[in-house]
C-alpha positions in Angstrom: 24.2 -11.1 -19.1 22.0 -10.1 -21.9 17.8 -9.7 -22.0 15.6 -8.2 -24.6 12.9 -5.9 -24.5 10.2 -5.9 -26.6 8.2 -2.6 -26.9 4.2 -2.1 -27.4 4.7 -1.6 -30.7 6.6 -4.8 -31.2 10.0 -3.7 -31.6 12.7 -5.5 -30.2 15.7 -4.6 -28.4 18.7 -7.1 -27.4 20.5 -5.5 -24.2 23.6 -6.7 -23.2 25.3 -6.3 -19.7 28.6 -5.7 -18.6 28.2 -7.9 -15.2 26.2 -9.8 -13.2 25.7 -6.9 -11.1 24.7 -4.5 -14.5 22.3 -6.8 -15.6 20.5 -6.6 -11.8 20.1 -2.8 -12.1 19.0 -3.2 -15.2 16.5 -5.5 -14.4 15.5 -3.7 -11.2 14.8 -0.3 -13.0 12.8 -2.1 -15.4 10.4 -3.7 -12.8 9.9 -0.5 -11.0 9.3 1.5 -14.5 6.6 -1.2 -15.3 5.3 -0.6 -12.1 4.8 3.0 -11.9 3.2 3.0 -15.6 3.9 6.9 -15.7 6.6 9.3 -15.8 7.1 10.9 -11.9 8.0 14.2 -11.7 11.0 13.3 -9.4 12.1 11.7 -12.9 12.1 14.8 -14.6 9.2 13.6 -16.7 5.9 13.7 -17.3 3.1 12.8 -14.6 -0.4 11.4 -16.4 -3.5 11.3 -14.4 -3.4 7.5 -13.3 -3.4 6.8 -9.6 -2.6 3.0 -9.3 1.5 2.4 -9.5 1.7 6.0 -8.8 3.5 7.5 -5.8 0.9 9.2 -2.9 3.3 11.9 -3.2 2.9 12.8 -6.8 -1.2 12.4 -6.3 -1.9 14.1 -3.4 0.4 17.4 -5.1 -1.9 16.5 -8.5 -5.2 16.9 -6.3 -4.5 19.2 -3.4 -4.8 16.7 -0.9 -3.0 15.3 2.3 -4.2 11.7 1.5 -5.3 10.4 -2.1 -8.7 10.7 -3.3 -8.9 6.9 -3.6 -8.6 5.9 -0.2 -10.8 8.5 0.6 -13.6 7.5 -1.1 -13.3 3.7 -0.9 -12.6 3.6 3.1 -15.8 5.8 3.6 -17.7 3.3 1.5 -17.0 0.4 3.0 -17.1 1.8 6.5 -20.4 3.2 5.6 -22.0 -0.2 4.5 -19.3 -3.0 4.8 -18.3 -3.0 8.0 -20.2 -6.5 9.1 -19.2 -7.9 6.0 -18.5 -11.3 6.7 -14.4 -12.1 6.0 -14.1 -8.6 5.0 -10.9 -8.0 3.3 -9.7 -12.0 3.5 -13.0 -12.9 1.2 -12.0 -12.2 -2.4 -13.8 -9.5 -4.7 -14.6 -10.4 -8.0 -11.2 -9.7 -10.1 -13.1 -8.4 -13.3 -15.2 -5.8 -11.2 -11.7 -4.9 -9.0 -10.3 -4.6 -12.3 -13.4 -2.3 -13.9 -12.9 -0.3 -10.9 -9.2 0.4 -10.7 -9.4 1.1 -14.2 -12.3 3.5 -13.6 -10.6 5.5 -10.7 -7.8 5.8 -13.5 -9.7 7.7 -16.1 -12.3 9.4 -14.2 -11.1 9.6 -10.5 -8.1 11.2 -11.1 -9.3 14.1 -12.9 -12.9 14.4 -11.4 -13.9 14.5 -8.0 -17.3 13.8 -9.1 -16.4 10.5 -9.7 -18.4 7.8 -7.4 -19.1 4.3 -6.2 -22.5 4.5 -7.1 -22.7 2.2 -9.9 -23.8 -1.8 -9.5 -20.3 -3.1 -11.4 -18.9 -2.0 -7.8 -22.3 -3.2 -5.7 -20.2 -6.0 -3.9 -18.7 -4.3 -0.8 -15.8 -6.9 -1.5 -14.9 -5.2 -4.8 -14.9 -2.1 -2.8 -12.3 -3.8 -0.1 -10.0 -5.4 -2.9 -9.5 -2.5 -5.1 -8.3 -0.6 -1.4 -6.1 -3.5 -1.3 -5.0 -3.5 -5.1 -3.9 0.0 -4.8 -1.7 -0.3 -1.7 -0.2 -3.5 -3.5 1.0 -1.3 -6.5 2.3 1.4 -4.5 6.3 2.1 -5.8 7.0 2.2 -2.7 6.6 0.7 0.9 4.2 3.1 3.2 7.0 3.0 5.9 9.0 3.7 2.9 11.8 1.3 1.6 14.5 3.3 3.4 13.2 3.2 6.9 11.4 -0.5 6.8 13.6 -2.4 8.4 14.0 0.9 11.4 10.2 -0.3 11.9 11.0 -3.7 12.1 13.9 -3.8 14.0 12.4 -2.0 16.7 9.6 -4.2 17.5 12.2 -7.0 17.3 14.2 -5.3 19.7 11.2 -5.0 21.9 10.1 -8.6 21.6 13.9 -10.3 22.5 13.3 -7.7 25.7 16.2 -5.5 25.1 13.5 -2.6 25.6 10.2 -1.8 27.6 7.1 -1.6 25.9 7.2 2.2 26.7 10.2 2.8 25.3 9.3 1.2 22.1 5.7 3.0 21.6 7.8 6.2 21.7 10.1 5.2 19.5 7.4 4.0 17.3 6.1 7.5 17.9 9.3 9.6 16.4 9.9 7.3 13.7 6.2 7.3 12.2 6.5 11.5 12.6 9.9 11.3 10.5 8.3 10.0 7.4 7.2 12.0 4.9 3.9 13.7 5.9 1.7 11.8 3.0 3.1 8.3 4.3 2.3 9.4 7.7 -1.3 10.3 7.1 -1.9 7.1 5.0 -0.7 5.1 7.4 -2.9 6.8 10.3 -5.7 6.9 7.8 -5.7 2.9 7.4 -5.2 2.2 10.8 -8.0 3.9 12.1 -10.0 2.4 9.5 -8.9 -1.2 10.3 -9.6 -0.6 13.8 -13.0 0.5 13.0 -12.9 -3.0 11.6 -11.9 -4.7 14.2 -14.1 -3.0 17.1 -17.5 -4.8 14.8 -15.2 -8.5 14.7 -18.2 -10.1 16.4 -20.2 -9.9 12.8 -17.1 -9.6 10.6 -14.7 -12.1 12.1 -12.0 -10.3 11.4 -9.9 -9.1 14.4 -6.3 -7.3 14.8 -4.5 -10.2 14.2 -6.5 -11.4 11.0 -6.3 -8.0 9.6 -2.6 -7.6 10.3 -1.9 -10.8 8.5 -4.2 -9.9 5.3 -2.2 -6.0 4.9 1.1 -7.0 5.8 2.0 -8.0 2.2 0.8 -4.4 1.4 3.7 -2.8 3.8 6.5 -4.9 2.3 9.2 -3.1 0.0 8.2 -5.3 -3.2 11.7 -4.8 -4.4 13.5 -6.6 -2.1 11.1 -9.5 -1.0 13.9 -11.4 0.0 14.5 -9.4 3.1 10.8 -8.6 3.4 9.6 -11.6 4.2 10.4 -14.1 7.1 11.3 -12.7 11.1 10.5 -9.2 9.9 6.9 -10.1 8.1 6.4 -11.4 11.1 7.6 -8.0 12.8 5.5 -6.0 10.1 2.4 -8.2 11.0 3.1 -7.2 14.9 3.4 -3.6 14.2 0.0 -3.3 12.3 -1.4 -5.8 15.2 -0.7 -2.4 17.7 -1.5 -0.4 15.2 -4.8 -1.4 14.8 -6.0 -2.2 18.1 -4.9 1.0 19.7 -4.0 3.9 17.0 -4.7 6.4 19.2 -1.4 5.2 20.8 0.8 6.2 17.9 -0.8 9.0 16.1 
């Protein structure tokens, strides 16, 4: 039960265990603090001015906002010029201009609402679409939040073995999207209007409800427990954004 950790600075630490168990919540808290590359105030520490890996909690206090700045600007741009795009979100942006970006966003954006997508390192509308879809990637923390993901998915799983009408499970749907916390809430209304924006031009993009569903699915999943991610309730997760997305007005 022992692991070492070697610091920026090249230090080295040897870490020893007392169980099996020990060494998992060790190794847990370390993946989540190398996610979140900043100390969050629900830590007690300090919060910096990145936005990737960074709770939408702790940026949308920072800036004054009900959803971050981020998807702000880069859902407006692509639905101001991207929406035809051709395989829009499936087709790949170029990984050292998503990279430029998200770095960008993370030393101007988060300080500077002046900060814009005017620049030709971002020209490509799929840079644009895979920075949105790096960002939600590194999130600490599943938008239905880790907690209540498997609520989400266990009701439309109850719906689809017919143990409920589809009324009954689009008001449930209802209650449990208004118990999250207000900033998950808006995100997740935010995105889904988007993506249905998306899907209402799928004649130029080719890219309908179920195509989108598929592509941001791995985006809702709690990353620290893939194991019970992935499977019947992907599949569930894929369903929910599927109604989500072709009818929003539905469920928000």
């Amino acid at each position: 039960y022992t692991f070492k950790i070697i610091m920026e600075n090249g230090n080295e630490h040897l870490v020893q265990a007392s169980s099996a168990d020990d060494l998992n919540d060790w190794l847990k808290s370390i993946t989540l603090s190398k996610r979140y590359s900043f100390h969050s105030k629900k830590y007690k520490g300090k919060t910096s001015n990145k936005i990737f890996g960074v709770p939408i909690e702790d940026v949308c206090e920072r800036e004054g906002s009900i959803i971050p700045n981020i998807v702000v600007k880069l859902l407006e741009e692509i639905e101001l010029r991207g929406l035809d795009e051709v395989g829009l979100y499936r087709i790949p942006g170029s990984v050292g201009s998503i990279n430029a970006l998200k770095n960008a966003f993370d030393e101007e954006g988060a300080v500077s609402n002046s900060f814009t997508l005017e620049d030709d390192r971002w020209f490509e509308i799929n840079t644009i679409a895979g920075c949105f879809k790096l960002y939600l990637r590194e999130l600490p923390e599943s938008l239905f939040t880790n907690e209540k993901l498997s609520d989400f998915t266990d009701l439309v799983m109850c719906y689809k073995a017919s143990k409920i009408e589809f009324e009954e499970f689009q008001t449930s749907m209802r209650m449990m999207l208004k118990s999250l916390p207000v900033y998950n809430y808006h995100m997740i209304k935010r995105i889904s209007g988007h993506l249905n924006r998306v899907h209402q031009h799928v004649d130029n993009n080719r890219m309908d409800a179920t195509n989108l569903a598929i592509v941001f699915s791995m985006s809702f999943i709690d990353q620290d427990d893939l194991a019970n991610s992935v499977g019947p309730r992907l599949g569930a997760l894929q369903t929910i954004l599927q109604y989500f997305i072709k009818n929003p007005e539905h469920y928000f």
